[in-house]
Every structure is written in C-alpha cells, then in structure tokens.
The first five atom37 places (N, CA, C, CB, O) and aatype in JSON, in Angstrom:
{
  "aatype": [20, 20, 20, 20, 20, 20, 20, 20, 20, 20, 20, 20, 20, 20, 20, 20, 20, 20, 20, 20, 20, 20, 20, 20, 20],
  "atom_mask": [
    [1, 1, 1, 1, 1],
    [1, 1, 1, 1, 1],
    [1, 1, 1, 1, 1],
    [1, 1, 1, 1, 1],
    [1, 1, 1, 1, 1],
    [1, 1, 1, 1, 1],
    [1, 1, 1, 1, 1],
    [1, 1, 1, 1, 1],
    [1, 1, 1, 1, 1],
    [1, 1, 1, 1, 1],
    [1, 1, 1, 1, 1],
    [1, 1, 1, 1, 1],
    [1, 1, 1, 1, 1],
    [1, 1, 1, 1, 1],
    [1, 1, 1, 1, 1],
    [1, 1, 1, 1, 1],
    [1, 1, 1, 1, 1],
    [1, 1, 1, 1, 1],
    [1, 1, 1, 1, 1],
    [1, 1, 1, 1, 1],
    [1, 1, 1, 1, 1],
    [1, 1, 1, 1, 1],
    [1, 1, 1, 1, 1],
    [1, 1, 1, 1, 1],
    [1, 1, 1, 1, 1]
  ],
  "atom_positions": [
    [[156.28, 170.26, 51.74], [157.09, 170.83, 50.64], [158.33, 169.98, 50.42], [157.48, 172.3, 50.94], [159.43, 170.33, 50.87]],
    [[158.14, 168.79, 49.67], [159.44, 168.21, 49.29], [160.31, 168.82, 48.55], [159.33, 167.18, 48.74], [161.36, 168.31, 48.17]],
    [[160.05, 169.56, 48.37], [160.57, 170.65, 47.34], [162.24, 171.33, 47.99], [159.16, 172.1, 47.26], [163.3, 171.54, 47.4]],
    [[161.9, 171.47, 49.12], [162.42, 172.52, 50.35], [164.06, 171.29, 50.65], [160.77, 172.68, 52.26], [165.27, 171.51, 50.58]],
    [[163.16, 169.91, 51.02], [164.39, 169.15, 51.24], [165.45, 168.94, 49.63], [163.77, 167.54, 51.9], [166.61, 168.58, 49.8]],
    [[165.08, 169.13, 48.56], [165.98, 168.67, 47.81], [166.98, 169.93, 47.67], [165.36, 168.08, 46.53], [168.2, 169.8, 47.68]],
    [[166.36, 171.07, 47.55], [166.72, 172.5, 47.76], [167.83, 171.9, 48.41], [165.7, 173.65, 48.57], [168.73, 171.3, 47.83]],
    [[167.75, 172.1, 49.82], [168.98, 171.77, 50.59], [170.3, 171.3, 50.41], [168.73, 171.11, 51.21], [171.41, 171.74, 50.69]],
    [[169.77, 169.99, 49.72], [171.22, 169.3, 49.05], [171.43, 169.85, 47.77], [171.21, 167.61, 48.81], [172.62, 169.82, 47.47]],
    [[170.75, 170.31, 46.97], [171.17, 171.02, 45.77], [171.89, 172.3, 45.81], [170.11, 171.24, 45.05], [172.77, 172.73, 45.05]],
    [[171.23, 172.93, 47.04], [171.98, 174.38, 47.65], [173.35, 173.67, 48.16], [170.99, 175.32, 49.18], [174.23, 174.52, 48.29]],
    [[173.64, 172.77, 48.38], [174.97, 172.9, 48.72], [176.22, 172.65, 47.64], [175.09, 172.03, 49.78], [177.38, 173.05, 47.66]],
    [[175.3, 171.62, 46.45], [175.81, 171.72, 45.44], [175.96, 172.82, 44.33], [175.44, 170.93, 45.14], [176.85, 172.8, 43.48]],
    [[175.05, 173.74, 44.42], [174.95, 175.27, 43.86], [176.56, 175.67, 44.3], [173.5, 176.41, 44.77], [177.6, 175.75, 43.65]],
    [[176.36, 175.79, 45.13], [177.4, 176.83, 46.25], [179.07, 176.29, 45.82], [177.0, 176.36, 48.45], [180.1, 176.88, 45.49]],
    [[178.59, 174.53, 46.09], [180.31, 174.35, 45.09], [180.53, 174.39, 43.89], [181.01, 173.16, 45.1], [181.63, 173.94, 43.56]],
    [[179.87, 174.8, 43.09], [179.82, 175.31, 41.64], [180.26, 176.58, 41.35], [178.56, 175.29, 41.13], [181.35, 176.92, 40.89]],
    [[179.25, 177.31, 41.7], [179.54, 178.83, 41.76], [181.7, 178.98, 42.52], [177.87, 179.68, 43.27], [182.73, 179.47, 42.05]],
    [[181.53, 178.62, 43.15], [183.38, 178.66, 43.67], [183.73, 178.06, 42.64], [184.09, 177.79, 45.16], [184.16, 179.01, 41.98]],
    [[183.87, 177.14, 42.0], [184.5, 176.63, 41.03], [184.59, 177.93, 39.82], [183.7, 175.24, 40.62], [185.59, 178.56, 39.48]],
    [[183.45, 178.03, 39.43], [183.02, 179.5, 38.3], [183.96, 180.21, 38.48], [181.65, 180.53, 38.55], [184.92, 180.25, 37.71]],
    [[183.77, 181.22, 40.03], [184.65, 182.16, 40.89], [185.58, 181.97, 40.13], [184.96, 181.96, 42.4], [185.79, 182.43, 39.01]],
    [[186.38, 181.01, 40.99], [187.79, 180.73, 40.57], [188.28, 180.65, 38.79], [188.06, 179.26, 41.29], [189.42, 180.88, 38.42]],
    [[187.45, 180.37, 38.12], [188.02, 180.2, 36.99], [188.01, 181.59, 36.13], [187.35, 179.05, 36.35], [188.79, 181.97, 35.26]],
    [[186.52, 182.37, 36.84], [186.37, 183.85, 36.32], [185.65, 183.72, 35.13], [187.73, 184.65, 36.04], [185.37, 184.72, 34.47]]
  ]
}
C-alpha cells in the first residue's frame, strides 16, 4: 500500500494546515 506511506507525510502536512485554519477561525 503505497498509498499508506504518502498518507504519512501528507498527514503531517494536513495537521499543519488545519492549525493554521484554527487560528485564523
């Protein structure tokens, strides 16, 4: 499932997005 590894690094880029969002509201 290469699928699974890109996930990974994209999940971490998800995650600093969404805080960015957060913060702006």
């Amino acid at each position: 499932m290469e699928g699974k590894k890109l996930t990974r690094r994209q999940r971490e880029v998800l995650e600093f997005i969404e805080q960015l969002v957060a913060q702006r509201g």
